[in-house]
N, C-alpha and C positions, 0 to 999 in steps of 0.2 A: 598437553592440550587442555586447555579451557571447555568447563562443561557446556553443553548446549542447553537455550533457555532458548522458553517458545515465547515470539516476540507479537504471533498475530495467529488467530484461527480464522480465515478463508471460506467465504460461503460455497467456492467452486474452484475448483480446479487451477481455471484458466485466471482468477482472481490470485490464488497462490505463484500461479507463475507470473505474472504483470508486477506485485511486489515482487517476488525472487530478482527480478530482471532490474528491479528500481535498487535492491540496495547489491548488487553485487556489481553495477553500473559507480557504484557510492565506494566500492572494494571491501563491500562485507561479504564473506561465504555466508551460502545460505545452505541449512538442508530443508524439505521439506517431508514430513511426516504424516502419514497415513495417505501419499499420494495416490498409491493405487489400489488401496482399499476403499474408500469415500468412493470410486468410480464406477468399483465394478458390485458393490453392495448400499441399501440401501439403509445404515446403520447408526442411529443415535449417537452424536458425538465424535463420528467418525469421519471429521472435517479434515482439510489439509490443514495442517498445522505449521506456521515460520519458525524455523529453528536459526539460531546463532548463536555463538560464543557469546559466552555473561560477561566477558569485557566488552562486545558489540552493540549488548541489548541497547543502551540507552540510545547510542546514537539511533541506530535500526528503527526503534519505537519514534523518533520523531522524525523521520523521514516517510514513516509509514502515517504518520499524523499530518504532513504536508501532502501527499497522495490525497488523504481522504478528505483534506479542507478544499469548500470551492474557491476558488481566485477568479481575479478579475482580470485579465488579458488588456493589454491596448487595443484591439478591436472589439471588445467589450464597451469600450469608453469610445471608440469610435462609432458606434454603433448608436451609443446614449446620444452622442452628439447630434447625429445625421437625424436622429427622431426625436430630437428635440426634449431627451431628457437628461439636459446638461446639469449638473449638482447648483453651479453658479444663479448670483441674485438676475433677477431679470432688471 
């Protein structure tokens, strides 16, 4: 088995499980570390932490970098359009 490398530290919980759920949605295994200690102590450092195999890491870290970048939806731009902030020349 391929060692596990932590791919993300998690400000909460439910933060570590929303990725968890993103990259094994992707068919990465995830474990996550310090899950329930962060919860039940209030301890410096003591965040969940994304674990994955070090063949995983890379993919895992840019799937977790599309999670945190904002995007723009087609109802985003339908939105710009209906109020009249279309990018186009007038």
């Amino acid at each position: 088995m391929d060692r596990l490398v932590e791919v993300y530290a998690a400000s909460d919980i439910t933060l570590a499980y929303l990725i968890k759920a993103h990259l094994e949605d992707a068919g990465i295994p995830v474990q996550i570390a310090n899950e329930n200690v962060s919860a039940a102590y209030c301890i410096d450092g003591m965040v969940p932490r994304i674990l994955v195999s070090a063949c995983h890491a890379e993919d895992a870290r840019e799937i977790i970098a599309e999670i945190q970048s904002p995007s723009r939806t087609d109802e985003d731009d339908d939105f710009d359009d209906m109020a009249g902030l279309d990018d186009s020349e007038p």
